[in-house]
Steps between C-alpha positions, in 0.01 A plus 500: 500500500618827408555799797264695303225255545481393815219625749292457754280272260887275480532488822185337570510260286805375679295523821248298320753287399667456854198464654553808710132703642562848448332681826477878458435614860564815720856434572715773749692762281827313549350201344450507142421117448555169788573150375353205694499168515429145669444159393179534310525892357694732392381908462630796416343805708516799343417866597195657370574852333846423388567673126565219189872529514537470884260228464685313207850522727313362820337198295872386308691561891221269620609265249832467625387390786230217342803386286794525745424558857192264569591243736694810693154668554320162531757383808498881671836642427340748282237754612333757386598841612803463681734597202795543711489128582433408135741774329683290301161270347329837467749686261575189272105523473524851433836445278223208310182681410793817391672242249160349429305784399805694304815321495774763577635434101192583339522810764837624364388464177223719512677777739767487175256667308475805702880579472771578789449789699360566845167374584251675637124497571405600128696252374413227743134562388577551142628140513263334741242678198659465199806218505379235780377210375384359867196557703765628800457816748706804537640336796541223300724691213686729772620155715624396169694767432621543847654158477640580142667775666364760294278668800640570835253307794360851603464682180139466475351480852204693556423514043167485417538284207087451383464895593766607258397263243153689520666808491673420189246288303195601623273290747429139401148408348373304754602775813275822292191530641289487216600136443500417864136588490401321224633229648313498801170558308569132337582330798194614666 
């Protein structure tokens, strides 16, 4: 399957595939998504509200876990929130659905076509927009380039990615009211 093409609708399938329930539920804010379980089933919790791309990364990191760390959560040495304790199983999940979703060669392929320079938040966006061929968040693309070495850790703390976005392309169809409100008037 090709970066370009893989979704939500993908990653379900695999679910499907697996056998995995997909649970959306109300889930604290420092849980996007909780993998469980035991003898008979095995579930994927995830947090109502999240946005597609945060919800595509939770969904492949869960994965990592059906496919590598099962019978580490099914005896107890893995548990959910305490991610001091499971550092190490966390970050090779997080390292997985990263690789998954857009391996880092395809990545430095596409950041080619912008040319050298300094980035910034313009051209961040300009490439999430116009270059990236993966359904992956700002924080998504910034991580990336952190580890590339091409931002520094702190460069972008406090950005507004979505807000500038909007500021330079104009607000997205489905956030202006007009189509907000027709929507409603279908659904009820």
């Amino acid at each position: 399957m090709k970066t370009a093409g893989f979704g939500l609708r993908e990653a379900r399938q695999i679910y499907r595939a697996e056998a995995i329930t997909i649970d959306r539920r109300p889930l604290p804010s420092c849980l996007k998504a909780i993998y469980m379980c035991d003898e008979v089933d095995v579930s994927v919790a995830i947090r109502i509200g999240l946005p597609m791309e945060p919800t595509l990364f939770a969904l492949v990191h869960e994965l990592k876990h059906h496919w590598a760390d099962q019978e580490l959560v099914r005896a107890g040495y893995v548990t959910c929130g305490d991610y001091n304790q499971n550092e190490l199983v966390e970050k090779g999940a997080e390292v997985f659905a990263a690789e998954f979703i857009y391996p880092v060669a395809e990545f430095s392929d596409d950041i080619k076509s912008l040319g050298d320079g300094k980035w910034d938040v313009d051209k961040i966006i300009r490439f999430k927009r116009e270059v990236c061929r993966a359904k992956v968040s700002y924080t998504f693309v910034r991580k990336r380039l952190e580890r590339l070495g091409l931002v520094s850790r702190d460069q972008f703390d406090g950005v507004k990615f979505q807000k500038r976005e909007e500021e330079i392309y104009g607000t997205p169809l489905y956030k202006q009211r007009w189509f907000r409100d027709r929507r409603r008037a279908r659904t009820s």
